[in-house]
DODRENBA-50962 format. One line per field, with one value per residue (C-alpha): x, y, z; residue number from 1; residue in one letter. Coordinates in nm, 4 decimals. Example, Ala and Ser with C-alpha at 12.3 -4.5 7.8 and 13.67 -1.06 7.14 Angstrom:
2
X = (1.2300|1.3670)
Y = (-0.4500|-0.1060)
Z = (0.7800|0.7140)
nr = (1|2)
rest = (a|s)
***
This chain:
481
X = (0.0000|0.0933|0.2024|-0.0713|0.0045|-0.1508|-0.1829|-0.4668|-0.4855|-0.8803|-1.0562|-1.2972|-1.5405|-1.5260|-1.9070|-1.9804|-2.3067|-2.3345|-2.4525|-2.2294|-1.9392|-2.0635|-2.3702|-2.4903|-2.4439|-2.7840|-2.6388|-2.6740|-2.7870|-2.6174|-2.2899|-2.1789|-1.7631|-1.8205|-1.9980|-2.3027|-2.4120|-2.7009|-2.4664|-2.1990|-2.4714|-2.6300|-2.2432|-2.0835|-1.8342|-1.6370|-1.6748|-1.5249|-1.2686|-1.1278|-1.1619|-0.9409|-0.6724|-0.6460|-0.6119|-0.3599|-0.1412|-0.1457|-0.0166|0.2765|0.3789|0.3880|0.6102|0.8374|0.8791|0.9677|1.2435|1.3887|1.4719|1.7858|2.1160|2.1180|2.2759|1.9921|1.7434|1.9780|2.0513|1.8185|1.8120|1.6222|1.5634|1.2000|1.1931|1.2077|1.5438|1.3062|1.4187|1.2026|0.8879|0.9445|0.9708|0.6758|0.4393|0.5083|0.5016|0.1678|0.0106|0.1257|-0.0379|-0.3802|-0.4116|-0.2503|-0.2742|-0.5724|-0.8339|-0.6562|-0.6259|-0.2709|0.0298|0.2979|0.5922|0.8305|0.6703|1.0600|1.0117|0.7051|0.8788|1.1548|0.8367|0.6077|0.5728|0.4910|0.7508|1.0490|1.0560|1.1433|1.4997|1.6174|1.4999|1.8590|1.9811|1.7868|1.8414|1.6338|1.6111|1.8380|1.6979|1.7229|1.5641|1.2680|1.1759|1.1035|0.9706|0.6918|0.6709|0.5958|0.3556|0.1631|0.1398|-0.0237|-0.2632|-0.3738|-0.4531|-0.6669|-0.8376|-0.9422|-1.0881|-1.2324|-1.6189|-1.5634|-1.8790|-1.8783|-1.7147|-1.6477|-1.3061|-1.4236|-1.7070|-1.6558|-1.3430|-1.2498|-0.9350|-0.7796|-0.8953|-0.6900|-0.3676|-0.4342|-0.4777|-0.1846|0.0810|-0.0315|0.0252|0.3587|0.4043|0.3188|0.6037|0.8475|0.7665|0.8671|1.1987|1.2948|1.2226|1.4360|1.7208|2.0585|2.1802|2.0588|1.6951|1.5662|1.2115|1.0456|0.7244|0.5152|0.4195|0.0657|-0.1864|-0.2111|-0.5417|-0.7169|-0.6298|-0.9194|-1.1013|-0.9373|-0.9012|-1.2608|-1.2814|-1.3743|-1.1495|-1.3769|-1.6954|-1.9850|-2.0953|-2.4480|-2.5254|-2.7219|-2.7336|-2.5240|-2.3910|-2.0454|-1.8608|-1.9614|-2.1818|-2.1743|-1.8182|-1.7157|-1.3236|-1.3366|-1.1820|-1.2923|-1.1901|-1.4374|-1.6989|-2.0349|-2.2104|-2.3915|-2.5080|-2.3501|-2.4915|-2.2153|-2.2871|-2.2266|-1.8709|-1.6376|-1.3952|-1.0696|-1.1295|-0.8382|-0.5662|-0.3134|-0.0163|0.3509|0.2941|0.0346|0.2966|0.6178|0.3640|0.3568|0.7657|0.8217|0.6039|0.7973|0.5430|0.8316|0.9749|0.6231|0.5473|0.1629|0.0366|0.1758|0.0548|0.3325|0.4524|0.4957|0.6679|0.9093|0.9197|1.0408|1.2735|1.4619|1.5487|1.5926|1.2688|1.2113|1.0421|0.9089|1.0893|1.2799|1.3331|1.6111|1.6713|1.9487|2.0862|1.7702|1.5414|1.3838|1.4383|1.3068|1.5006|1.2197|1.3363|1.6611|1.6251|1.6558|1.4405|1.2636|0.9580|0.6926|0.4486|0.1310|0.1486|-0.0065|0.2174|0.3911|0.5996|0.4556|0.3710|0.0465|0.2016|0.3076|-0.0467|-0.2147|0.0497|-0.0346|-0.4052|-0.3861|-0.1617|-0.4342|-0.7083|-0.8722|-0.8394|-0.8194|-1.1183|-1.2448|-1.2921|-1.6403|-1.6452|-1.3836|-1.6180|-1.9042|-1.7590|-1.6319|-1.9143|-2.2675|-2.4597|-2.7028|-2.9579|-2.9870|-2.9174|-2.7284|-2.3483|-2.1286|-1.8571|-1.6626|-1.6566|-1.7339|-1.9997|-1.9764|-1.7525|-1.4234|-1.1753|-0.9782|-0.6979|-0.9400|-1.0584|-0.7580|-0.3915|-0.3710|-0.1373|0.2361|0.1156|0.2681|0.5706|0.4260|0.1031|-0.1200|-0.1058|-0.4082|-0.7461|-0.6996|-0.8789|-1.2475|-1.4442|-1.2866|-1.5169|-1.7212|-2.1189|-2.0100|-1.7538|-1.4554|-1.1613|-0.8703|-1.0402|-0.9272|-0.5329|-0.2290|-0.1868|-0.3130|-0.4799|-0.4276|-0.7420|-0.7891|-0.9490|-0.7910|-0.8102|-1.1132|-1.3404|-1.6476|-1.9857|-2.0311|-1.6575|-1.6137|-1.1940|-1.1917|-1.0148|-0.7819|-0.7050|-0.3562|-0.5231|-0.6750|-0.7918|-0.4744|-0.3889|-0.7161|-0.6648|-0.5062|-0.1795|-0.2670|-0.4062|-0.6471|-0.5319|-0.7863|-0.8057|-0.5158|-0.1920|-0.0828|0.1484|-0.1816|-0.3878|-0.7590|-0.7596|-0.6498|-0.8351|-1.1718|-1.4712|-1.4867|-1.0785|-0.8894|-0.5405|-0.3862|-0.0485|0.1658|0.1809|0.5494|0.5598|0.6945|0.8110|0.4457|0.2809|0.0716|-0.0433|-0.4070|-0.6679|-0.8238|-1.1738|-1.3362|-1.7175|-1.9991|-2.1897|-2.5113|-2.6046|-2.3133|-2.4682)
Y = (0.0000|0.3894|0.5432|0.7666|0.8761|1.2505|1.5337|1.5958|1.9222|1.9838|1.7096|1.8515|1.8702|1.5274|1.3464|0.9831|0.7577|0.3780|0.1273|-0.1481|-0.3916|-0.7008|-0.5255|-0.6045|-0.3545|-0.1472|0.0743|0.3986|0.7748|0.9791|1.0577|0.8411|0.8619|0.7360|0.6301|0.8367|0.9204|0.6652|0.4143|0.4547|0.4298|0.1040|-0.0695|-0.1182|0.0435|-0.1663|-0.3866|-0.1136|-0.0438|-0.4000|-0.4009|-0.0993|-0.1961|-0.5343|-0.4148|-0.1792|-0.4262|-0.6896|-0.4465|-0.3379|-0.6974|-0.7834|-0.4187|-0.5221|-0.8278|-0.7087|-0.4596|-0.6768|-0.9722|-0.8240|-0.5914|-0.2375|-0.1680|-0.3367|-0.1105|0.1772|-0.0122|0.0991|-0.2624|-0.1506|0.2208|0.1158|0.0678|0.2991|0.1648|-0.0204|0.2313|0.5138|0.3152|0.2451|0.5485|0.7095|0.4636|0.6362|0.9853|0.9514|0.7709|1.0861|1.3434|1.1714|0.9895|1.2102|1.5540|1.5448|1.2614|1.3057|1.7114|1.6885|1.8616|1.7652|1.5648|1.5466|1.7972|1.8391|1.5128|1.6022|1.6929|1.4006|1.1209|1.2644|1.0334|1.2652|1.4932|1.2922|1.0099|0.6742|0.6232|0.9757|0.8622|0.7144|1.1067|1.1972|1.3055|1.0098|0.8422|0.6246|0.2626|0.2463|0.6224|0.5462|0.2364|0.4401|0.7226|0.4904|0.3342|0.6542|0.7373|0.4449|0.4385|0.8141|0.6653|0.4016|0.6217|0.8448|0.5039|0.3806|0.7849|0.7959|0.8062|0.6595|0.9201|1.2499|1.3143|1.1035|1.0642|0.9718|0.7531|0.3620|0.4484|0.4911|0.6788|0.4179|0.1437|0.3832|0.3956|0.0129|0.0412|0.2606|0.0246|-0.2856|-0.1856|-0.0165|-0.4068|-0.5667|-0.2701|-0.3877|-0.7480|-0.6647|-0.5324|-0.8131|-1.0212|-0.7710|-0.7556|-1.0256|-1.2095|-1.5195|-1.5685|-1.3572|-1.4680|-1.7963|-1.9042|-2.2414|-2.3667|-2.3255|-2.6128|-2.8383|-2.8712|-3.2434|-3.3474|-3.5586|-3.2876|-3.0118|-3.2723|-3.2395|-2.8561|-2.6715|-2.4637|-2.1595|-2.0305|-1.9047|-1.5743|-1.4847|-1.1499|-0.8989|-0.6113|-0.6392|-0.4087|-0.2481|-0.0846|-0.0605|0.2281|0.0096|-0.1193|0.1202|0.1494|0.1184|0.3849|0.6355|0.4559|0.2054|0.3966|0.4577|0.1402|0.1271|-0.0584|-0.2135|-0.4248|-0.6675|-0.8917|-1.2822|-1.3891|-1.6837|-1.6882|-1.9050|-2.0978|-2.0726|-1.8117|-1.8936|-2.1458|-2.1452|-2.4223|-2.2304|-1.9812|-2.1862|-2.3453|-1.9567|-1.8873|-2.2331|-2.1521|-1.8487|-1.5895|-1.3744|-1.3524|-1.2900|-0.9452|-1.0200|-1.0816|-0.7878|-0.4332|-0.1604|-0.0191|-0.3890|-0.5087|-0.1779|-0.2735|-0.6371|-0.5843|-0.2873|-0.4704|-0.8510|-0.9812|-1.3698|-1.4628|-1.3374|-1.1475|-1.3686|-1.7153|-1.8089|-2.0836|-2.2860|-2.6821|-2.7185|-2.6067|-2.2958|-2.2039|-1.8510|-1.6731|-1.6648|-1.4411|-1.5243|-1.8676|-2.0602|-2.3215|-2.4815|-2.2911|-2.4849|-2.6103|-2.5157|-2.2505|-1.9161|-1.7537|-1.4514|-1.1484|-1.0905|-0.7372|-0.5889|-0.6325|-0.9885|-1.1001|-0.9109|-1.0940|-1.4566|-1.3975|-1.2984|-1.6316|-1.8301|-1.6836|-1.4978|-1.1650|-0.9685|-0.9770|-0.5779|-0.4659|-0.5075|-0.9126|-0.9408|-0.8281|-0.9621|-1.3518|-1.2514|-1.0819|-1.1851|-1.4027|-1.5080|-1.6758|-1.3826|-1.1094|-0.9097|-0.8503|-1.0452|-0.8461|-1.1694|-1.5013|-1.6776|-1.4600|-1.1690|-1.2971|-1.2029|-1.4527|-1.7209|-1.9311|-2.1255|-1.9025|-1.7089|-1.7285|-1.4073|-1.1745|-1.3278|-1.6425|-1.8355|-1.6674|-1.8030|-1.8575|-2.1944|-2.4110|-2.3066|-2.4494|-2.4084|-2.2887|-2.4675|-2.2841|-1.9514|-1.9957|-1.7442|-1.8909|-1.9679|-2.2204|-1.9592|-2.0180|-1.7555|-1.4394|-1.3231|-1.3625|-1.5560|-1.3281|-0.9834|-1.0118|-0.7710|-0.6732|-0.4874|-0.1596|0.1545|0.3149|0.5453|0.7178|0.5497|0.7071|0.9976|0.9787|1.2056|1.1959|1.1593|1.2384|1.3639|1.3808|1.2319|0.8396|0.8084|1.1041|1.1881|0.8414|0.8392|0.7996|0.5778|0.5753|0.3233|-0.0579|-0.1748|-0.5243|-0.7308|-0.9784|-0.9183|-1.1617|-1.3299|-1.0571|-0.8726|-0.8272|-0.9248|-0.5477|-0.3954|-0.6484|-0.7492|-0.7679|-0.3790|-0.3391|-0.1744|-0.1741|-0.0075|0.0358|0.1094|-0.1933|-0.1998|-0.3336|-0.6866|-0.6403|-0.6677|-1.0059|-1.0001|-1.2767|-1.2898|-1.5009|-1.4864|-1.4629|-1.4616|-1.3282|-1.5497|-1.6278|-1.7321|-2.0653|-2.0776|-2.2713)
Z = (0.0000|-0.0782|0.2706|0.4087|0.7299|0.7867|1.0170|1.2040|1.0634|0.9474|1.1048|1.3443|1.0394|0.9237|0.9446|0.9869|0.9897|1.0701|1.1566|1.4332|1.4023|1.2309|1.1003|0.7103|0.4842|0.2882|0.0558|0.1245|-0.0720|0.2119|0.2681|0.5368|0.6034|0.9598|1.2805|1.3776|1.7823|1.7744|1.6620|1.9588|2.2308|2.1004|2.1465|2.4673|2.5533|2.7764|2.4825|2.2456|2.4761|2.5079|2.1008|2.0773|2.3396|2.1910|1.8460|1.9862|2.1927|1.9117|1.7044|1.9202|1.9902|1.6352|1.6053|1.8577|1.7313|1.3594|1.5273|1.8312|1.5576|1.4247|1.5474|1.5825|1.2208|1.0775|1.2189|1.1067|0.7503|0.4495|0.2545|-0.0023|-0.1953|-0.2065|0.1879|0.5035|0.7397|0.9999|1.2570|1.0576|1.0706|1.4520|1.5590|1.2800|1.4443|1.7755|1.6076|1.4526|1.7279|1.9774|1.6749|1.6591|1.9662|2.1974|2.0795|1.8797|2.0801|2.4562|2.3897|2.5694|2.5149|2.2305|2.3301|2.0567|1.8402|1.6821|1.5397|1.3244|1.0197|1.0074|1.0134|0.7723|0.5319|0.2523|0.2883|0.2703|-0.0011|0.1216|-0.0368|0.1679|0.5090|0.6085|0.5593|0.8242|1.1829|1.2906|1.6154|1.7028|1.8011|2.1964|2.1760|1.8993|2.1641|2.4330|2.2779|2.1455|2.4593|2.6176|2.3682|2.4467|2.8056|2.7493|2.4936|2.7027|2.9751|2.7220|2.6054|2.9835|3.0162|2.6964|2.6769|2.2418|2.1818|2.0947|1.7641|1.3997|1.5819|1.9146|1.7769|1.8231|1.9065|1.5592|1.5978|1.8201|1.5486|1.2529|1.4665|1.5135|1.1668|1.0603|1.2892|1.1606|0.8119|0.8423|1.0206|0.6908|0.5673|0.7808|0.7062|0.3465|0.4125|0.5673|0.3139|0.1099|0.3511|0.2857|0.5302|0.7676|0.8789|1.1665|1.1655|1.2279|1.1836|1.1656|0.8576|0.7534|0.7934|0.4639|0.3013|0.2638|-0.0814|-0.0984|-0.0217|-0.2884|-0.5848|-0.6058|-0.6019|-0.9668|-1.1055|-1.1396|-1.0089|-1.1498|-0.9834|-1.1433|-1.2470|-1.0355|-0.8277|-0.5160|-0.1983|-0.2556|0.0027|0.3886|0.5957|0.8346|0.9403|1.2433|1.1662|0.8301|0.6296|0.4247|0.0839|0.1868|0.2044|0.1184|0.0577|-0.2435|-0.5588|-0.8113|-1.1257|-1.2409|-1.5186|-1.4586|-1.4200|-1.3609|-1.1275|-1.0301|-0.6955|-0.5855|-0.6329|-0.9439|-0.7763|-0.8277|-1.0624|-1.3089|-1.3212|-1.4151|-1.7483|-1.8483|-1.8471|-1.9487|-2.2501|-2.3456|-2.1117|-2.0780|-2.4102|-2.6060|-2.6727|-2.7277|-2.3612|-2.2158|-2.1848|-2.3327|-2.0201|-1.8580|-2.1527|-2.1236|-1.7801|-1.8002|-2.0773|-1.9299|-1.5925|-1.7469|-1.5510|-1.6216|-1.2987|-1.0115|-0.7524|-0.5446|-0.7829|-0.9745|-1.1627|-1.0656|-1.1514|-1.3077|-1.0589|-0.9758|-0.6463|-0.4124|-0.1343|0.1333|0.4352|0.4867|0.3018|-0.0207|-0.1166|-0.4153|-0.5395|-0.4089|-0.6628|-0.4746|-0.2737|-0.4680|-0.6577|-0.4508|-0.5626|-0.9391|-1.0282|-1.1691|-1.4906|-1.4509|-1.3774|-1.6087|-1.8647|-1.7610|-1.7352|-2.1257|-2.1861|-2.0261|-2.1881|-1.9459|-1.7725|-1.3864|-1.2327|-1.1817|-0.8265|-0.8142|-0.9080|-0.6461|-0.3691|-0.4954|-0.4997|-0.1607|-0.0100|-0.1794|-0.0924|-0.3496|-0.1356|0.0952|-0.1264|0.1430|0.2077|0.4283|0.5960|0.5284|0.3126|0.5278|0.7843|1.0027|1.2473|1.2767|1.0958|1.3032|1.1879|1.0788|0.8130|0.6736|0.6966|0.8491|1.1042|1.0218|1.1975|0.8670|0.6910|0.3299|0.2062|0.2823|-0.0582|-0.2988|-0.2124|0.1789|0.4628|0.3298|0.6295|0.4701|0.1605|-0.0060|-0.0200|-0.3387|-0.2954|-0.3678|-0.1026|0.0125|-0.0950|0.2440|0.3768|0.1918|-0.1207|-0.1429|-0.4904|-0.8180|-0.9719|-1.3155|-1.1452|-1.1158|-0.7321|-0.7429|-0.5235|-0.4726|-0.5331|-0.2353|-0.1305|0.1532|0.2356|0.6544|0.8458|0.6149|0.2616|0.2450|0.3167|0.0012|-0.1673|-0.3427|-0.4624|-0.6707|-1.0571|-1.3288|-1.1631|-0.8715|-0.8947|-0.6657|-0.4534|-0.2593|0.0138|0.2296|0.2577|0.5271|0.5883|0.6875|1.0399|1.0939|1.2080|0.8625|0.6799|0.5784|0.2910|0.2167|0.2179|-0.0385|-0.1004|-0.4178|-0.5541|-0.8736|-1.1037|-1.1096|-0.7763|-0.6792|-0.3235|-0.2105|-0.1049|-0.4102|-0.6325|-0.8262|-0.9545|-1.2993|-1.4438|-1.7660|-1.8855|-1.8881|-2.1823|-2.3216|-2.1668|-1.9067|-1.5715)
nr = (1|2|3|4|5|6|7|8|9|10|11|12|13|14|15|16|17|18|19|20|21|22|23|24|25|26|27|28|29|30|31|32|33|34|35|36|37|38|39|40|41|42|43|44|45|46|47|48|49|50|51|52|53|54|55|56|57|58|59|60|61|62|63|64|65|66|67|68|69|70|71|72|73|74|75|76|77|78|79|80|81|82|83|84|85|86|87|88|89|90|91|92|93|94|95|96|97|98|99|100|101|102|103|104|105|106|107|108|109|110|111|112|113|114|115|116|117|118|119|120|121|122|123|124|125|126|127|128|129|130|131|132|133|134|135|136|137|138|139|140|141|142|143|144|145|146|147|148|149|150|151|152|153|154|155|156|157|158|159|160|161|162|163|164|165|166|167|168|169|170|171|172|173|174|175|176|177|178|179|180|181|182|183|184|185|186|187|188|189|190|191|192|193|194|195|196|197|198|199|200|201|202|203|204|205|206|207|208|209|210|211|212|213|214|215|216|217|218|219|220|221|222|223|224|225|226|227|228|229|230|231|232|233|234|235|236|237|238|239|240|241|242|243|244|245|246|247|248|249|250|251|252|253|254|255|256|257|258|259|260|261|262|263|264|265|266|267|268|269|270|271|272|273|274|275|276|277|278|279|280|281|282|283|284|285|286|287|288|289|290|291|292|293|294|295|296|297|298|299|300|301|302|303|304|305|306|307|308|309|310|311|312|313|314|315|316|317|318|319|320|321|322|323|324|325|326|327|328|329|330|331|332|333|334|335|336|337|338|339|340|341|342|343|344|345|346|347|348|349|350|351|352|353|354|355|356|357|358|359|360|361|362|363|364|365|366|367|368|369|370|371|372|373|374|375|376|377|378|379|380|381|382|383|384|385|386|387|388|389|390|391|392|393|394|395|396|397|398|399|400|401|402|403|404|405|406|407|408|409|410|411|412|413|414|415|416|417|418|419|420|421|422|423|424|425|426|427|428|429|430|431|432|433|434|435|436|437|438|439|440|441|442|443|444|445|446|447|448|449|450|451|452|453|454|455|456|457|458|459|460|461|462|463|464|465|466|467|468|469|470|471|472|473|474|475|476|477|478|479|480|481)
rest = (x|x|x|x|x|x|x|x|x|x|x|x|x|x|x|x|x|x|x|x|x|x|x|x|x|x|x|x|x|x|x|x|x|x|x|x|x|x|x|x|x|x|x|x|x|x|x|x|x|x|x|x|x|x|x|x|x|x|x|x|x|x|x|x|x|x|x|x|x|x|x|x|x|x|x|x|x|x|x|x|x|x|x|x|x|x|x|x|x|x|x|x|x|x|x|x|x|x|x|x|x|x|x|x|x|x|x|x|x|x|x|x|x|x|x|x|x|x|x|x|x|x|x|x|x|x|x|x|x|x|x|x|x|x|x|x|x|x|x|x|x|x|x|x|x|x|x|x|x|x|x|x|x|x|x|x|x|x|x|x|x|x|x|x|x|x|x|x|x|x|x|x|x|x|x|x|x|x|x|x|x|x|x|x|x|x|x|x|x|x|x|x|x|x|x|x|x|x|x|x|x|x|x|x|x|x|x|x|x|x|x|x|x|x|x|x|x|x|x|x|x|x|x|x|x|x|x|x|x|x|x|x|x|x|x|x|x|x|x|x|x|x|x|x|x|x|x|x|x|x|x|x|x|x|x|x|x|x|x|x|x|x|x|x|x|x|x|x|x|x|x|x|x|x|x|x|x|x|x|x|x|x|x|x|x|x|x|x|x|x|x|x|x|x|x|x|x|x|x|x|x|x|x|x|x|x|x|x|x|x|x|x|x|x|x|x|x|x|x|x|x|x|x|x|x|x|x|x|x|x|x|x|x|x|x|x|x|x|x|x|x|x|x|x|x|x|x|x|x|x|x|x|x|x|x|x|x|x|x|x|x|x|x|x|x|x|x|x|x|x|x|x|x|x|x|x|x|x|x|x|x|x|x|x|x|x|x|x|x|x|x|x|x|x|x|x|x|x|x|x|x|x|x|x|x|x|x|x|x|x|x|x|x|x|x|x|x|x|x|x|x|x|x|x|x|x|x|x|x|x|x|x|x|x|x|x|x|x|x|x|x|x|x|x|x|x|x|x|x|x|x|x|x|x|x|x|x|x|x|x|x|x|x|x|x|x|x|x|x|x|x|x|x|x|x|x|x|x|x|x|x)
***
């Protein structure tokens, strides 16, 4: 994802209206960016509390994890031009977290107010971060730390009513939010960075193969009218927002996201080399830096093999494929015959279901996913082998829409119908246009907190470093059943 971390500059006229967590989606003709009053006092709050200070302290365990894994010059290191040095995102998560949380929610007085400048992530491009005076390790610790024993104090005081900020405790579930994703950030650069593994992780649970030799290979999703979007979700964000209605003509759509092994029968047949499946600028792109495979595999004694944080193994066959740009899968789903699914099919093989006609906020249901759904939150350092996770199905039959491999899809990032940008314009607002690519689904680099139904991710197509794989689809036609 594009970094979007703001200033809370401008907020205090942001609106919101919704409906509460786990609540269906009706699509909406007002403009709803948020949680309305009504809304708050029909939740619990004790309830919202423990939501917020959960999502808060699984997010700094999972940060302190990613930065207490490996020696001080490898916090300080920048391993990649594309990537912050790990110590930068440490210390931004504490730095944005004291400008919303503290300042802005708690109404308390600046800390490091210095700082500001050095962690905005729009003023200083990623590949200049190591020039600047930033904290050093042992300091950008315990200034987060700090940080967060303020916040919590705010949390146990705050009423979560009284303002689109305050409401449902949404601005506690955006810094949740905010850290979890710079998580999945950091998670990337050390997949970029050389040198020995510093991260273990079980391996995901194997599907039946009884059980997944029987599944199709694609789906029929009928056409019809269906919910897009959520009024209803209280920390979603404003991208996400309204919900309203979209017609989408019948589709069919992969099962299961494209493997490892689907890929190696496109370069084995030449994908690489032939000019035809590939849009111009990804056919530029390819040729000018030698690309032949997806980030991370080589081909070596006759084998193709990946470096996998830290570690080299053979490309397993199964697992979905990982590391491919936008351009990439738009390539292979040409060579196969079929095409990206658009936004809108994504979400309505994830979220529809046809027998009810309403919106799921999940696959699966309205409950929050387990590891028995989705391979989600770094609990696996890979993705679960395509056609896992059966409970995680859509009502369709459609498996691991949600967590293993964020998903490219052929939509450009746009505002949906009634956008209103909250709380600030920075998130999403100026990313809209032909420039980014929306991604679905999550990975399972990704948080149950930063990740549902409604989500969108976007980026430039160029990008490989991402967990991001795809499925296909293809148009029905007259007399498909």
């Amino acid at each position: 994802m594009s970094e979007h971390a703001g200033t809370p500059a401008g907020t205090a006229n942001g609106t919101t209206d919704g409906a509460s967590d786990g609540a269906s989606d009706g699509a909406s003709d007002g403009n709803t960016a948020g949680i309305s009053a009504d809304t708050v006092q029909a939740q619990d709050i004790d309830t919202l509390r423990r939501r917020a200070l959960d999502a808060l302290t699984t997010a700094r365990e999972r940060t302190a994890l990613l930065t207490s894994c490996v020696e001080e010059p490898e916090l300080t290191a920048q391993h990649s031009p594309l990537m912050s040095p790990l110590v930068w995102d440490l210390a931004h998560i504490g730095n944005q977290e004291e400008q919303w949380l503290l300042r802005t929610v708690g109404g308390r007085q600046a800390v490091r107010p210095e700082i500001d400048s050095v962690y905005d992530a729009f003023e200083h491009p990623r590949a200049l971060r190591p020039t600047l005076p930033l904290l050093a390790p042992a300091e950008a610790r315990a200034y987060a730390s700090d940080i967060r024993g303020r916040v919590l104090d705010i949390l146990g005081d705050s009423p979560l009513r009284g303002g689109p900020l305050l409401d449902a405790g949404f601005a506690f579930g955006m810094i949740a939010q905010h850290e979890q994703q710079h998580d999945e950030t950091m998670l990337i650069t050390h997949q970029l960075r050389r040198g020995p593994a510093a991260l273990t992780a079980p391996e995901p649970p194997a599907p039946d193969p009884m059980e997944t030799a029987d599944l199709p290979g694609e789906v029929l999703v009928p056409a019809g009218q269906f919910t897009m979007g959520t009024s209803a979700e209280p920390w979603a964000l404003d991208n996400e927002r309204p919900a309203h209605h979209r017609l989408v003509p019948a589709f069919h759509l992969d099962t299961v996201p494209v493997s490892n092994g689907d890929y190696l029968r496109f370069i084995e047949d030449g994908g690489y080399t032939d000019e035809r499946w590939w849009a111009p600028e990804g056919w530029a792109q390819i040729r000018e830096h030698s690309i032949a495979a997806p980030l991370f595999w080589r081909r070596e004694a006759g084998q193709w093999l990946r470096r996998r944080f830290g570690a080299v193994e053979p490309v397993p066959a199964d697992e979905p494929v990982l590391h491919v740009s936008w351009y990439e899968a738009d390539a292979y789903a040409r060579w196969a015959g079929r095409r990206l699914p658009t936004e809108e099919e994504w979400e309505k093989a994830a979220r529809h279901d046809p027998v009810t006609g309403r919106s799921r906020r999940h696959p699966w249901g309205d409950e929050d996913p387990t590891p028995a759904h989705a391979n989600l939150g770094q609990r696996h350092l890979r993705p679960a082998p395509a056609g896992s996770y059966p409970r995680g199905a859509s009502p369709l039959g459609v498996r691991q829409l949600i967590g293993d491999v964020w998903e490219w899809t052929s939509s450009d990032f746009l505002p949906y119908p009634g956008f209103v940008a909250f709380p600030y314009r920075e998130y999403s607002e100026v990313f809209f246009g032909g420039a980014h690519k929306v991604l679905r689904g999550g990975s399972f680099a990704v948080d149950r907190v930063a990740c549902r139904g409604t989500f969108r991710n976007w980026d430039l197509p160029v990008r490989r470093q991402i967990f991001a794989g795809f499925r296909t689809a293809r148009s029905a036609v007259a007399g498909d059943a």
